[in-house]
C-alpha positions in Angstrom: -20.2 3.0 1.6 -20.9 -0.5 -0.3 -17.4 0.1 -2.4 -15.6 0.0 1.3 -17.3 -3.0 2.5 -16.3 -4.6 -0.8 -12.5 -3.5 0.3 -13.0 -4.9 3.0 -13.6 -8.4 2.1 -11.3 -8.3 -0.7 -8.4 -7.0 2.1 -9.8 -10.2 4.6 -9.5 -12.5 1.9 -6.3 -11.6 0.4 -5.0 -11.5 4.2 -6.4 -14.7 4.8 -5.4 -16.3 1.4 -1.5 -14.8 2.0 -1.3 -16.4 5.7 -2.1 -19.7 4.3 0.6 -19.4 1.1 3.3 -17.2 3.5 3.8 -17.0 7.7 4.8 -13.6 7.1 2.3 -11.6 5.1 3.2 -7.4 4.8 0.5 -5.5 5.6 2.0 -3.1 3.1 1.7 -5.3 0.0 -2.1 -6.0 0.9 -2.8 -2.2 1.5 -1.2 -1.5 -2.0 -3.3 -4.1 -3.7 -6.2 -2.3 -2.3 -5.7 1.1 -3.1 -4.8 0.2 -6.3 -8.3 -1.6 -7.1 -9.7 1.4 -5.0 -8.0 3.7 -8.2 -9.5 1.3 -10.8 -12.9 1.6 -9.7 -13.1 5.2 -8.9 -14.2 5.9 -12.1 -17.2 3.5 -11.6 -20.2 4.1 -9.1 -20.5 1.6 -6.7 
């Protein structure tokens, strides 16, 4: 499960990263950034 930890950090970061730049950060927009890097690195092993 060391892919979803990675996720994980990326999501916190990205959350963290959006509060400072925007109040209003949607969830939605982080959750799509996510699974999207989730599809890039399907092919790969983790």
């Amino acid at each position: 499960m060391n892919w979803f930890i990675k996720l994980l950090k990326i999501k916190i970061k990205l959350l963290s990263n959006g509060l400072q730049n925007r109040p209003f950060v949607h969830i939605d927009d982080i959750n799509n950034l996510v699974v999207k890097s989730l599809e890039e690195n399907e092919d790969k092993n983790f």
